[in-house]
C-alpha positions as CSV (number, residue, x, y, z in Angstrom):
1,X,13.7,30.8,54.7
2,X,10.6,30.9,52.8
3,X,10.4,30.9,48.9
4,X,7.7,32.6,46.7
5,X,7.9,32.3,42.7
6,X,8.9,35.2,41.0
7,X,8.6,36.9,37.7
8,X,12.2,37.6,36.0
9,X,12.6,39.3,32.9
10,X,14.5,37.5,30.3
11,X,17.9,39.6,28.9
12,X,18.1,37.6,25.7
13,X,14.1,38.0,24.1
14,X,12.6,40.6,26.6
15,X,9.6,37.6,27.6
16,X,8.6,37.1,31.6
17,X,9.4,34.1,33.2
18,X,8.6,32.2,36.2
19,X,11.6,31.4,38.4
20,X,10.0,28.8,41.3
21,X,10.6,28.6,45.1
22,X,11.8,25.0,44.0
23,X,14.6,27.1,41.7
24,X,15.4,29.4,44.5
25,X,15.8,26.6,47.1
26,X,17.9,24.8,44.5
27,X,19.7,28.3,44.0
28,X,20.1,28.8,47.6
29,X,21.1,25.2,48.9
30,X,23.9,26.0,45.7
31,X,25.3,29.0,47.0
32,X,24.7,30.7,43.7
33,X,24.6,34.4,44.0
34,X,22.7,35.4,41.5
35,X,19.4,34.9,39.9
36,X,19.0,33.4,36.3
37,X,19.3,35.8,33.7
38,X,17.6,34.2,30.9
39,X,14.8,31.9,30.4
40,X,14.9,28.0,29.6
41,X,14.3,28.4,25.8
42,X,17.2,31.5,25.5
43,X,19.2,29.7,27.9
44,X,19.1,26.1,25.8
45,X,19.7,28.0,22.4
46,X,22.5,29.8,23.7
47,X,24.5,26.4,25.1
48,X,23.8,24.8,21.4
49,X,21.2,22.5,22.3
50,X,18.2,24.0,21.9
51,X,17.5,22.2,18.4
52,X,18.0,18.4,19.2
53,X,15.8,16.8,20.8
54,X,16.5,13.9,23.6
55,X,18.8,14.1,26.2
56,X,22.9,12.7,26.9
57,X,26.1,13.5,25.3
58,X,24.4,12.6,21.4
59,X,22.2,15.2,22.0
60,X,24.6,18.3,23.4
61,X,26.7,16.9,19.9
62,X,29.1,14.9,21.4
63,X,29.9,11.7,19.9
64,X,30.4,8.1,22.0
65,X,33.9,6.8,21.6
66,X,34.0,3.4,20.2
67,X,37.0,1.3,20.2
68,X,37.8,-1.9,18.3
69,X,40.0,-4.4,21.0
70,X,40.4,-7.7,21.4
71,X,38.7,-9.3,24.7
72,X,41.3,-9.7,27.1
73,X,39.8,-13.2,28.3
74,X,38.5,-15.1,25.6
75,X,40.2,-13.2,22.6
76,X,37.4,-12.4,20.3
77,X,37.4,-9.0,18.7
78,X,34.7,-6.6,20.1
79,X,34.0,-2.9,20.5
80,X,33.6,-0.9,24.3
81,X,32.9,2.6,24.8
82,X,35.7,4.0,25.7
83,X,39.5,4.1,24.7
84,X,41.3,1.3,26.3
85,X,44.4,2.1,28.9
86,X,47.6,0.2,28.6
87,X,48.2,-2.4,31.1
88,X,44.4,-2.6,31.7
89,X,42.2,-5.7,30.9
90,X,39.0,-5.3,28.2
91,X,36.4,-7.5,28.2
92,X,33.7,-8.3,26.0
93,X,30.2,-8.1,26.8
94,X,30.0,-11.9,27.9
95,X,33.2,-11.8,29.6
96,X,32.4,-8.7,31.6
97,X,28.8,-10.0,32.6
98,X,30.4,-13.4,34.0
99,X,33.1,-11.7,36.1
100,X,30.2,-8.7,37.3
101,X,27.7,-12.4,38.1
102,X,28.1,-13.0,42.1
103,X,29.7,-16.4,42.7
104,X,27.8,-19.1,45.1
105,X,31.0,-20.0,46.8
106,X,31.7,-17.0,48.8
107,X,28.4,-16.0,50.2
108,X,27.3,-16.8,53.5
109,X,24.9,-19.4,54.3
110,X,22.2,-19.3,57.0
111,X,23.5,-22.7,57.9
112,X,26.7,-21.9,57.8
113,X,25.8,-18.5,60.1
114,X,24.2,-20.6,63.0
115,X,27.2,-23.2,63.0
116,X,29.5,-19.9,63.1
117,X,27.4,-18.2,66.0
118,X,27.2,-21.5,68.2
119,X,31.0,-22.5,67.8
120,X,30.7,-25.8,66.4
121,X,32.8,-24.8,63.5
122,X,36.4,-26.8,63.9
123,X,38.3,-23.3,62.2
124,X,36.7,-20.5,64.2
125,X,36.0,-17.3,61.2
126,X,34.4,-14.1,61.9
127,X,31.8,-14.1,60.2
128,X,32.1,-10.4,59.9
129,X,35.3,-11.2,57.4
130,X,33.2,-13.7,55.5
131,X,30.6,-11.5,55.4
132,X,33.4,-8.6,54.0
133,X,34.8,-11.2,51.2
134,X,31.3,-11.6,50.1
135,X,30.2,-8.3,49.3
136,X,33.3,-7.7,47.5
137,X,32.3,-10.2,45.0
């Protein structure tokens, strides 16, 4: 199906607008019915947000949650953005950074590949399950 731009009418201020074969295919791969009924200034000031300037929930008006906790693992007090679950850990910033840090120990060598392959390993491990615990880390 082929998509030409096309001139709407807008039903908020009367004015033309443009809506682009890149908007129709984007309508069309959608499923939405119908066409847009208003254009992008109309349609910003009628969700609220055609005033502020910037993008994310600070500028649709929403406020970020910040909560005041104690890190789970070292103790200190910090803040996260978002309200903590019962039974759940909370880390700091630090704490966080060092768990998310990949660890040497469980990554597979080249060296320890080849020994692997050619069977001169005393323990024989797949090294698809090595493979598996490392990219969990």
């Amino acid at each position: 199906m082929e998509f030409l731009d096309r001139l709407l009418t807008c039903a908020d201020c009367g004015g033309e607008f443009i809506f682009t074969a890149g908007e129709q295919l984007f309508f069309f791969d959608k499923q939405f019915k119908n066409d847009p009924k208003r254009c992008k200034p109309c349609k910003s000031k009628r969700s609220g947000i055609g005033l502020k300037t910037g993008t994310g929930p600070a500028a649709a008006g929403l406020s970020r949650t910040e909560t005041r906790t104690e890190c789970s693992e070292c103790g200190i007090e910090t803040t996260v953005p978002f309200k903590p679950t019962q039974g759940r850990p909370v880390l700091c910033r630090q704490c966080f950074q060092a768990k998310r840090a990949p660890t040497t120990g469980a990554l597979v060598t080249a060296a320890a590949t080849s020994e692997m392959v050619s069977g001169s390993l005393g323990e024989h491990v797949a090294p698809s399950v090595e493979l598996l615990a490392a990219s969990r880390v």
